[in-house]
N, C-alpha and C positions, 0 to 999 in steps of 0.2 A: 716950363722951359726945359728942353733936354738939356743934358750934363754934357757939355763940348769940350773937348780936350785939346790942344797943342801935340804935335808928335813931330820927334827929330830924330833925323838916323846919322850918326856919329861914326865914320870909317874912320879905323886903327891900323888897318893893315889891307895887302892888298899881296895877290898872285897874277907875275905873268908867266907869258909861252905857252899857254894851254892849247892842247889840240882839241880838234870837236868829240871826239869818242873819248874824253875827259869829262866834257859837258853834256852829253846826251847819249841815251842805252841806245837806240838807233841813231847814231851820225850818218851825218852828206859829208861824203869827203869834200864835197866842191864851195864848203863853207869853211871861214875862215875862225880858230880859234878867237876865246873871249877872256880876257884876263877875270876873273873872282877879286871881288873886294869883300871883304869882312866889317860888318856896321856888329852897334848895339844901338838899339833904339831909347828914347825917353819920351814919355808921355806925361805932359803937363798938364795938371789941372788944380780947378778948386782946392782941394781933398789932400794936395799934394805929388811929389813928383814919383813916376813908376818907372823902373828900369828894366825895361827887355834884352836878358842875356847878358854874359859879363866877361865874351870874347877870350882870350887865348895871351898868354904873359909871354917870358921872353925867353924862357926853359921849350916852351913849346915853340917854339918859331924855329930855334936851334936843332930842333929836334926833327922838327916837321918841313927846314927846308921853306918855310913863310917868311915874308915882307912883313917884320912888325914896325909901322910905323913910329907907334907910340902905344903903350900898357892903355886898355880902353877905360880905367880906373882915373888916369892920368888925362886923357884926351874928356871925361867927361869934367875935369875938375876945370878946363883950359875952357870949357864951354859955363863956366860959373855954376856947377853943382857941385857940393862938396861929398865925394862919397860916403863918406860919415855920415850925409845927414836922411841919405836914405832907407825907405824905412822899407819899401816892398821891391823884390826882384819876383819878375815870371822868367822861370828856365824854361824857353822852349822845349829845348833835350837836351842830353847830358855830352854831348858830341864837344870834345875838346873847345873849338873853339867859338862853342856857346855856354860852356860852363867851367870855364877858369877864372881864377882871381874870384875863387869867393871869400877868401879870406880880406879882399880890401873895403869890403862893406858891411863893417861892426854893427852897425843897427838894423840892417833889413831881414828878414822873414823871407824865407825864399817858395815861388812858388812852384808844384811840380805835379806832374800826373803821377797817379798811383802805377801806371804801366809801363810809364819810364823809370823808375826805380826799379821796376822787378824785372824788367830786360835787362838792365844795366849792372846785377848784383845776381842775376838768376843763372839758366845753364846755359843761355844762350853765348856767355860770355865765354865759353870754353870752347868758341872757333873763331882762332884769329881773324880770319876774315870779319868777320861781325864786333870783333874788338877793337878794331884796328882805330876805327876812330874817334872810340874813349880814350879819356885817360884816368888813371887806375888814382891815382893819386887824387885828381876832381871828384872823381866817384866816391873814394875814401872821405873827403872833405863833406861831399854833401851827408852822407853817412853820420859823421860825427856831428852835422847842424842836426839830425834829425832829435839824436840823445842830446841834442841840448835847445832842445823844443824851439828850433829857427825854421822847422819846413815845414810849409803848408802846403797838405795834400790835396790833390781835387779827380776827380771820377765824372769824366766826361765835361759837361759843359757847365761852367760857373762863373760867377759873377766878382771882380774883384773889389772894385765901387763902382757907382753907379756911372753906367758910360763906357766901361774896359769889360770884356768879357773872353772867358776861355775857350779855346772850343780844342775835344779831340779829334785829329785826323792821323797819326799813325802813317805808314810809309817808309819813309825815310829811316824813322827810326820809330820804334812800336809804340814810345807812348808820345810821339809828338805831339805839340797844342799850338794853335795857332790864335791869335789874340785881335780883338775885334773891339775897334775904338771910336767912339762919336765925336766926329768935328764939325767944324764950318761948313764943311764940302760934303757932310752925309759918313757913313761908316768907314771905315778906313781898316783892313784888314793887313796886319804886319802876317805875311805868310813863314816867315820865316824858311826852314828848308822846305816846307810841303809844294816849295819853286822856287831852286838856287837862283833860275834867270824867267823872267819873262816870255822866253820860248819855252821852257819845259810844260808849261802849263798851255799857252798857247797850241804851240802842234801835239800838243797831247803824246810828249816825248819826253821819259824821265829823264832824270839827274841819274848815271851809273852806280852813285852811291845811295842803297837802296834796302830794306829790308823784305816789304811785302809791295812787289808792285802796283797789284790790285788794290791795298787802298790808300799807295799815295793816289795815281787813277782817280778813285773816287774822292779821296778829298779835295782834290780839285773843284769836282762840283761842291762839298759843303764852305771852301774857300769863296770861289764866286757868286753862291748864292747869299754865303754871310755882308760880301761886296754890294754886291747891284750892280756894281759897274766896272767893266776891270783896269778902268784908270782907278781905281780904288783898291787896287790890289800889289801888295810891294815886296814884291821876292826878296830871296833871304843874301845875294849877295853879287847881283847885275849891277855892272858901272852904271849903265846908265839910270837907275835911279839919282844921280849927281847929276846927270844931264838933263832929266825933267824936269828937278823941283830946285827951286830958290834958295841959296846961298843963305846961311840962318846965323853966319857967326865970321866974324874975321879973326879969330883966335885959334878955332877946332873945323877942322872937316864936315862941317855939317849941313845939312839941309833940311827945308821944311816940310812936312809930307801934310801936314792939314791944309798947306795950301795947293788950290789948285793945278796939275803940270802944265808946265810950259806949253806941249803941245801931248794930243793924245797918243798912248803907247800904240804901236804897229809891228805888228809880231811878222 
């Protein structure tokens, strides 16, 4: 029997008034802006529970001018996990508001690509443009897990347990990973940024926030081909991921993504 997992995506916060050349490096003026929502995901299984990403606290929202709903520490505690009792995090990258708050999870090991640490602490950091959507303090943080042996490193594609696996696709940000989960419904790929929405991957049209175009580009195809399907594919911060899948919680913002969507995406 393959190893099936459960997976929820848990929105904390959410941005409106976006215009489309916010959302895409080539915009149609004649399309209407798309508000950004902010998830962390969770992957339930056998083996225990895995948290994808650990979203952006309330220093950074003041900062950065974001809708924090609720600390996603908080929002995942209101969905009945206690963050104490988590033992693994995968960072997809180290972009503010996928790598804060790691200090509210005393037990877990966190996981990270060897290329996003060294973009992230290397010389690339010494153009604001390319900094701009770290934060220096997150960075320091994960820094300090690593001397105190909390970060698991990984170099391309690897396996977390059986059923969750890593994969690098780079892009957005150089060492990004994108995470690839066995459920009910077949693989289920959390793309995370390597497609903030549904159309960037669809019209083959980045997200403007970008390092190396060519291979978010290409990791498109190792995203869809990790998929099979690209109702099996779930960008890192499109509303309507809340409009496809099922309602998981009357406490927390969440929905199910093992189950089936409501109807199929149409890009």
């Amino acid at each position: 029997m393959p190893h099936r997992h459960e997976i929820y995506a848990i929105r904390y916060a959410t941005m409106t008034g976006r215009q489309p050349h916010q959302n895409y490096l080539t915009p149609d003026v004649h399309n209407e802006g798309t508000d950004l929502d902010y998830f962390i995901w969770l992957i339930r299984g056998k083996g225990g529970d895995i948290l994808v990403d650990t979203g952006f606290n309330d220093v950074a929202a003041r900062e950065r001018s974001r809708n924090l709903t609720i600390n996603p520490s908080d929002a995942l505690e209101r969905f009945g996990v206690a963050p104490g009792s988590i033992r693994d995090v995968v960072i997809t990258h180290l972009h503010y508001d996928h790598a804060g708050n790691l200090d509210r999870f005393p037990s877990a090991r966190f996981h990270l690509q060897d290329r996003e640490m060294s973009f992230a602490t290397g010389r690339c950091m010494c153009h604001g443009l390319l900094r701009h959507p770290f934060s220096a303090e997150d960075v320091t943080l994960m820094v300090r897990h690593v001397f105190s042996d909390r970060v698991v490193f990984h170099d391309g594609d690897d396996e977390i347990v059986p059923g969750v696996t890593l994969h690098h696709v780079g892009g957005h940000s150089d060492g990004l990973q994108v995470v690839r989960v066995e459920t009910e419904r077949g693989p289920v790929v959390l793309a995370s940024d390597a497609a903030h929405y549904y159309g960037n991957m669809h019209r083959r049209n980045p997200f403007p926030i970008v390092y190396n175009v060519g291979d978010m580009m290409e990791g498109w195809k190792i995203v869809e081909r990790l998929a099979g399907h690209p109702d099996r594919v779930i960008p890192g911060h499109d509303p309507m991921v809340r409009e496809l899948y099922p309602q998981a919680s009357d406490k927390a913002d969440a929905v199910a993504l093992h189950k089936n969507p409501k109807r199929s995406f149409t890009a």
